[in-house]
Structures are given as structure tokens and as C-alpha cells.
N, C-alpha and C positions, 0 to 999 in steps of 0.2 A: 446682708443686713447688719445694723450694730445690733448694741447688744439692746435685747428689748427695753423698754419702757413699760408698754403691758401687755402681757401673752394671755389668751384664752384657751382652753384645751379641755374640748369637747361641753364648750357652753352651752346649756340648753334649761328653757325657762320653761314650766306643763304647768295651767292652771284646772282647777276641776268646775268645768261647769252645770250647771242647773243641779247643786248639792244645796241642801238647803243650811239655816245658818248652823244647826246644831253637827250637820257632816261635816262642816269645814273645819268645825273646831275640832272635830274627834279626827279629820284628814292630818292635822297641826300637830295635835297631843301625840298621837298614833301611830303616824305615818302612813293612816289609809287613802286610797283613793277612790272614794267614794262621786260620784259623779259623771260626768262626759268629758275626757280631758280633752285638751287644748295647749299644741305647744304653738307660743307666741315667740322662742325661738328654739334652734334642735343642730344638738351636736355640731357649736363652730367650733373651728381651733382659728387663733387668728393672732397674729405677732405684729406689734409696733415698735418700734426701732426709736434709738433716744433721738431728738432732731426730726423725725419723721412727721407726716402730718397724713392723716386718712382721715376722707368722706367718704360720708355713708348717706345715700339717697337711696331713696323708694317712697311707695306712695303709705297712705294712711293705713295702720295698720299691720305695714310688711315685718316690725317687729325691731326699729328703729330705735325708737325710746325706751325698749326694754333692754339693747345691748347695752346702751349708755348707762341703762341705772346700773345695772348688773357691774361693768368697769368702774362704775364709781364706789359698789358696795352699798348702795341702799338698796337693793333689790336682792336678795339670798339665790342663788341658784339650784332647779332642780337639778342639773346634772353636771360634772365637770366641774373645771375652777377656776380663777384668775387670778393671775399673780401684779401685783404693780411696785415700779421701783423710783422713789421719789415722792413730794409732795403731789395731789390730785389737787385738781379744785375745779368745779363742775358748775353748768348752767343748765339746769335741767328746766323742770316744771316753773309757771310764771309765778312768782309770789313763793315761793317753798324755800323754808328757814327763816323766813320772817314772820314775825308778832304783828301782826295788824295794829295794834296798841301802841308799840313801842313806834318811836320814830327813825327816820331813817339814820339819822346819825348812830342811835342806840341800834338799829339792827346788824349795821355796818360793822360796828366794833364786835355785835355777840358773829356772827359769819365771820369775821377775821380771827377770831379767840378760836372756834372750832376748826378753823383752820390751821391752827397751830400756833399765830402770831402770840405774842408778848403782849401784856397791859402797855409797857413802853413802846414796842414795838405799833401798835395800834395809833396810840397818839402821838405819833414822829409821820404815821403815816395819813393819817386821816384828814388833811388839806386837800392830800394830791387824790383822795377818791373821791372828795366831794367837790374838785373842781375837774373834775373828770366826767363823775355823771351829770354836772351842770343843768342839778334843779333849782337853783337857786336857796330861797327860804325855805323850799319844802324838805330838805336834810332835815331840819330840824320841826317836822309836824307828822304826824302818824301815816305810816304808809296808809292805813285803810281809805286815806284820801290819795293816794297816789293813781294816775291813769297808768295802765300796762305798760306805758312808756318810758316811766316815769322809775316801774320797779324793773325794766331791762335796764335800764342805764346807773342802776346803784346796783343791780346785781352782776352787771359785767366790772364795773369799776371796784367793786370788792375784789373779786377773783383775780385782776390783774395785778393786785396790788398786795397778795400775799406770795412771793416768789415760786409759783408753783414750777414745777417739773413738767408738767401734764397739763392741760387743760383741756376740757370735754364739754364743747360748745351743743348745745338741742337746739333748734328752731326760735329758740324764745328770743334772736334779734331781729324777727320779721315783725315785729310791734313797732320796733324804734323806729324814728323818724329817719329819712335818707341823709340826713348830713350827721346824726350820730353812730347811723351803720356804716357808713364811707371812713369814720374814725377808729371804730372796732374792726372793719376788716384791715385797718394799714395796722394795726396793733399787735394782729393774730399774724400778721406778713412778717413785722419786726420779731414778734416772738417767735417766730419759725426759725429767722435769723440767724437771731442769739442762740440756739440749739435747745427750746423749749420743744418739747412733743405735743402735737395739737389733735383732736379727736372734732369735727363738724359734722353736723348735722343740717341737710338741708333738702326740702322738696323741688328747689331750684340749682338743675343741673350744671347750669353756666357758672352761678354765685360757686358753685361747691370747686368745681374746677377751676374756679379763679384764686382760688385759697389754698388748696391739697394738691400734694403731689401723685395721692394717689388716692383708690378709691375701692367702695363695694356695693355692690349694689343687692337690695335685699327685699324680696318676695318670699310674704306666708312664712317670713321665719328661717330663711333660708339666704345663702348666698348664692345669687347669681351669675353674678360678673364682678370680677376684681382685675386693676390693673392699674396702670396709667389714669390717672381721672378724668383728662382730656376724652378717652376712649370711652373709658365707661358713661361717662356723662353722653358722649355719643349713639354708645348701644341703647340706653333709657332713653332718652328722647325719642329714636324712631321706635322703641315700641311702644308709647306713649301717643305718637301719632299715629302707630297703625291702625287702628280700628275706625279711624276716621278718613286715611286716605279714600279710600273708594267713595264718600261722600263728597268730595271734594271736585269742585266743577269750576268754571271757567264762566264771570258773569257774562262777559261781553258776549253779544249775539255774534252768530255767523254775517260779518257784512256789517260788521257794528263801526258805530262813528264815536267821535271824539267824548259823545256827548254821553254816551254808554261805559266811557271809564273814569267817570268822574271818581269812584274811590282810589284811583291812582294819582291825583292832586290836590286829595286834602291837604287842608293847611296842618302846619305844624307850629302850634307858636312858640317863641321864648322867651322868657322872662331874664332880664338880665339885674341882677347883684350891686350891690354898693363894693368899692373896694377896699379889700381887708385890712388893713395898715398893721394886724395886730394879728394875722393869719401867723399859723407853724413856720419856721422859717430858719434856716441853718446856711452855712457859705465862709468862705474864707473873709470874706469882706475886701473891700476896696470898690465896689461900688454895691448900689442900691435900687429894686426895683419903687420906682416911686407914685407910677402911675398905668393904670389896664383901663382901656376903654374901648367900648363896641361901636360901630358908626358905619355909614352908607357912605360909599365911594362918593368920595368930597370932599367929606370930613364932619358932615355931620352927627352928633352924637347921637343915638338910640337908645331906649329902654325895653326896646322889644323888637325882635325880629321875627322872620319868618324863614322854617328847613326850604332848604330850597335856593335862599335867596342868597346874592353875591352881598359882602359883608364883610367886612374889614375891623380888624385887631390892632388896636394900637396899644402897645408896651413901650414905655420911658423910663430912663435910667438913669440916675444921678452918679458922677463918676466921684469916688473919695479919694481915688489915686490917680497918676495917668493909666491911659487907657491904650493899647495899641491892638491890639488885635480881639476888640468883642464882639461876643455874640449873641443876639439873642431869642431868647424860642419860650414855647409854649408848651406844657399840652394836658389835653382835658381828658378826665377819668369819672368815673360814674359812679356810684354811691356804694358800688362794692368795691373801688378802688382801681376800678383796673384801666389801664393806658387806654383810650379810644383813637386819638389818632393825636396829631401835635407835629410843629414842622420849628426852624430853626434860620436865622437869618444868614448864615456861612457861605452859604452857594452866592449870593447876593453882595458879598464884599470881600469873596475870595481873593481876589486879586486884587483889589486896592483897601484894604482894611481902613476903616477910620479910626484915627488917632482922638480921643479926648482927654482932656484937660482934668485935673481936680476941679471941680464945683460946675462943672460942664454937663449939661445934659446931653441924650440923645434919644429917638424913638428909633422903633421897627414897627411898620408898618405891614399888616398879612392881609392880604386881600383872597378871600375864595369863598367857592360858592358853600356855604352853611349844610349838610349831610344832613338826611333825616336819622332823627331817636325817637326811641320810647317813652313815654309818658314820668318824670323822674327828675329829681336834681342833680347836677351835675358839676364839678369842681374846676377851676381853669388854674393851672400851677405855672406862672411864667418863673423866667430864668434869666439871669445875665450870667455869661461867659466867657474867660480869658485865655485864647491861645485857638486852637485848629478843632476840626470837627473828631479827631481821632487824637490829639494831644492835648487837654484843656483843664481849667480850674474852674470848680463852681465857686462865683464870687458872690451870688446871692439866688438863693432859690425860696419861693412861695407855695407850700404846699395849696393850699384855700384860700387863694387871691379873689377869687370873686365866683359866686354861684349862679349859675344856670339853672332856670327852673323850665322844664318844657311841659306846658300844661293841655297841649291837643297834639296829638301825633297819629297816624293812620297804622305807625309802626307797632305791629301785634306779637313778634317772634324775631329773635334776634338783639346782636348789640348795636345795629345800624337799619339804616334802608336808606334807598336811595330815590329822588323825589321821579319817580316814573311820570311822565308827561303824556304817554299814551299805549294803550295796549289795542293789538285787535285780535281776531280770529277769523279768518278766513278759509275757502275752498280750497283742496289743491288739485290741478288740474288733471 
């Protein structure tokens, strides 16, 4: 491992319960323990490495948000101690460090000040945090009107924007809306990058393993499993299902007809996006994506489709240079950022590439049958490309070209499903 970031060694947090208020105090004064103790968490050692990034999932309780405070140092420890090397900067509890009264631009600047920043430093930066958390005029009206949403998104946009070392993300982005979590998890990707050290928290074992490379899992205070987060996130899930498997049955009757598996062809609908002209967008340049549009083998345009249904992508390109060998491709990711599937026009003009012209346009047409998802917004990143599928230049890429909103889905578990058309159950002979 490098050399750490923040080390723990022999963490442990003992509250005293059912002590009345005059015990606590003389607990405090004293150093008594008067009461029923409770450790909410008990002798971790635990090292994070600079660049690193560890989640930590478990359920309500297991003692999650108490290792977070304790790393961050608002929290004192009964036992053991923490070392951190570099600036912190933490998102703990909703609403914490901010003055109800003051408004958000005033709270912005007092959390950057306690963060270390500069008076100058603050206002050279406070453009890019309020057009980050984009609430528009509410920067400047008292949070105590802010929705939960409203104080994730000035509270993450603070913390990015003080150069921390560290960052030590809680739960508190499962408020925001799915296109400005889809914007925080590619920020916590980039910051990983650049060799920030990242600390998440999350009850969603997929989201966590989509973000950390590695992970812990923690019950009643304790670590259970550490590893790989892919793996851990695997081991928590099936004990998360176990108590349920043996409940688990099969509706279709023995001898059942088509008519018995109708929850295997609900609909899935989609809502589809205006397109972004003003989306994230980076590339060498020399040409330009100019146009994304959804439509029914034809050519007909749609505003809504159905998973399931065959369904055609069209991407246009304006060339600024000539053009000899382009390519061009797609592909959609989900609100925690991650790849879901995405395909490329190469195989399709390998062998005779089209040539364009400056001021020439061109489309790629993707024809396939639409996959079922989960209920959730979804982002489509098209692309143009100059040269081979294993040798090439990105000439222009869209990160948030156009949104996908799938508002009815049968899809309950998973990053997919697939539109099942029939199940049966039958005898075996």
C-alpha cells in the first residue's frame, strides 16, 4: 500500500446508555461510566493509502457514520486514534455547518474558511461552486428554505472546491436528484484520478462498487469483510437476501399459460431528452457531434419508447476537417455514472471507411432491440472518432447529450434485465 492517507489503530467509539443527564455530565467531568455501555464501534485498525478509495456499506446502524465522524475528528474517540495526512473535507450529516439564517452563498464561504481557504481564495472560487451546485437564485436566499437537495448540492460543491487531499463522502447524495448524482459520482471518478484519497459511504452495494476500489463491510460495530469491493459488495448482498430466499416461489402455476406470466412483459417506458448542445464536452476537434435522435425503424422520430422494443439511434456529425476514417459510437451510463452497454460504427465501414469533406455531414444509424432498466435517469454520451478501433483520436465526445428517463420498469434488482416474454413450470416426467 502507499504511504497512508488516514490510518486508524484500535478505533473504538462506547456510548453510556440509560444514564441519566446528571451521569453523563459527571461520565464527561470524571471519566465515569456510569450507565449500560454501548460500542457503536470496537477496536478497528484500518489504513487508507494516498490515491485509494474505500467503501464502507452495511445496514442502519452497523456503525457507519460513526467511523466517518471519528476520521473526520468531529466525533472524539473512546479508544485508539487517527492519524490524517493532508487537507479533509467531509459530507457528513444533511444541513451540518450551515446557519439556517445565513444564505447560501454566506454559508459557502464560512465552510470554505473552515476549511482552510483564503478570504481571496474563496472569492476567485465561488463562481465555480455555485455554478456547480446549480440552484440558481437560491445561492443567494437562506438555506432554511432550501429542499435536502438543494443543501446536497452546495454541500458537495463546497467540499470539491477547497483542494482537499481526502474526501469522506456519508449517504447524504441519496437526496439529490439522479442527474446531479450522475455529476458527483464522475467528479469522485476524476478525483480518484488525480490521486485524491476518497472515503464513501453508501447502503447501495452496486453504487459503492461503482466508485471504490475497495471496501469494508460493517455489522454492530465491527468489520466483517474487506476486500475488493466488487467482492464485498457481493458477500453483503447475498446476506441481505438470505433471510428471504426460502420465501421465495415461483408464481407461474404448474401447467401455466402465457397468461400466468404476465409480470414477465410489463412495460418499461422511456422518456427521451431534448438534445444538449451545451452538454460537458472535450476532443481534439475537427469535427462535431451535431445531432442524437431516437426513432422507429423508418425513420420516424419518438419521444418515448418501449424496453423491449427494436429502436434505432441516430448520431450526426458535422466534419470541420476532412474526414477519412470515422467512427462513431454511443454509450449510456446511469446516474451513478457507470458504462451500461454502448456499441460503435467500426465493424460497419471497416473495410470501406467514408471519406467527408469539411462542412459535410454524416449519420450512424444503431438499430437494436432497447434492454430493460430500472426505474431512474439515464445519460447517452455519443462520440465521433478518427482512425481504427485500437488506434484512434477522440474528435469530439458528449458526456450528457441527451437524458433518458425510464419511468415504469418491472426491473427490481440489478443494472439490467432482460424483456422475458414467457416463463412456465412444468412436471418432469
Amino acid at each position: 500500500m502507499t504511504q497512508p492517507s488516514l490510518r486508524a489503530t484500535g478505533l473504538g467509539k462506547r456510548y453510556m446508555l440509560d444514564a441519566t443527564p446528571l451521569q453523563h455530565l459527571s461520565n464527561a467531568l470524571f471519566g465515569r461510566s456510569t450507565g449500560t455501555p454501548f460500542w457503536a464501534l470496537q477496536a478497528m485498525d484500518l489504513e487508507i493509502g494516498m490515491g485509494d478509495s474505500l467503501g464502507v456499506i452495511g445496514r442502519n446502524g452497523s456503525g457507519k457514520s460513526t467511523l466517518l465522524q471519528l476520521l473526520m475528528g468531529t466525533l472524539a474517540p473512546s479508544t485508539g486514534s487517527v492519524s490524517v495526512q493532508g487537507r479533509v473535507a467531509g459530507l457528513l450529516e444533511l444541513g451540518a455547518g450551515f446557519n439556517p439564517d445565513f444564505t447560501g452563498r454566506e454559508n459557502a464561504a464560512l465552510n470554505a474558511a473552515n476549511l482552510g481557504l483564503s478570504a481571496r481564495e474563496i472569492a476567485r472560487r465561488m463562481p465555480a461552486i455555485a455554478a456547480f451546485a446549480d440552484i440558481g437564485a437560491y445561492i443567494d436566499r437562506p438555506v432554511r428554505e432550501y429542499s435536502s437537495g438543494m443543501y446536497s448540492r452546495l454541500a458537495f460543491s463546497v467540499a470539491i472546491h477547497v483542494d482537499a487531499d481526502v474526501l469522506i463522502v456519508d449517504e447524504i447524495l441519496s437526496v439529490g436528484d439522479s442527474e446531479f448524482q450522475h455529476r458527483c459520482h464522475a467528479w469522485m471518478r476524476q478525483f480518484r484520478a488525480r490521486g485524491g484519497t476518497l472515503v464513501f459511504v453508501s447502503q447501495n452495494a452496486l453504487e459503492m462498487a461503482s466508485i471504490c476500489a475497495r471496501a469494508i463491510w460493517l455489522d454492530r460495530g465491527k468489520i466483517v469483510a474487506q476486500g475488493p469491493s466488487d467482492e464485498v459488495a457481493t458477500a453483503y448482498q447475498a446476506a441481505l437476501l438470505g433471510p428471504y430466499k426460502a420465501a421465495e416461489t415461483v408464481t407461474t402455476a404448474v401447467g401455466g399459460t402465457a397468461a400466468d406470466t404476465a409480470r414477465f412483459v410489463q412495460p418499461m417506458r422511456v422518456a427521451v431528452g431534448p438534445f444538449q448542445t451545451q452538454a460537458p464536452q472535450h476532443g481534439a476537434g475537427g469535427a462535431r457531434v451535431v445531432g442524437v435522435a431516437w426513432q422507429h425503424p423508418g425513420g420516424d422520430t419518438v419521444q418515448t419508447f418501449d424496453g423491449g422494443e427494436e429502436i434505432e439511434l441516430r448520431i450526426t456529425v458535422r466534419a470541420e476537417t476532412a474526414l477519412h476514417r470515422p467512427i462513431l459510437g454511443f454509450i449510456l451510463r446511469d446516474a451513478r455514472g457507470q458504462n451500461l452497454f454502448g456499441d460503435n460504427s467500426f465493424l460497419a465501414t471497416a473495410e470501406n471507411p467514408p471519406r467527408v469533406a469539411p462542412g459535410e455531414q454524416i449519420s450512424a444509424v444503431f438499430r437494436f432491440r432497447f434492454p430493460y432498466l430500472p426505474q431512474g435517469t439515464y445519460q447517452l454520451a455519443p462520440s465521433i472518432l478518427e482512425g481504427t478501433q485500437d488506434d484512434h483520436v477522440h474528435l469530439h465526445w458528449m458526456e450528457e447529450a441527451m437524458a433518458l428517463r425510464v419511468t415504469e420498469s418491472p426491473v427490481e434488482f440489478g443494472l439490467v434485465g432482460v424483456p422475458m416474454i414467457h416463463a412456465t413450470l412444468t412436471p418432469c416426467d
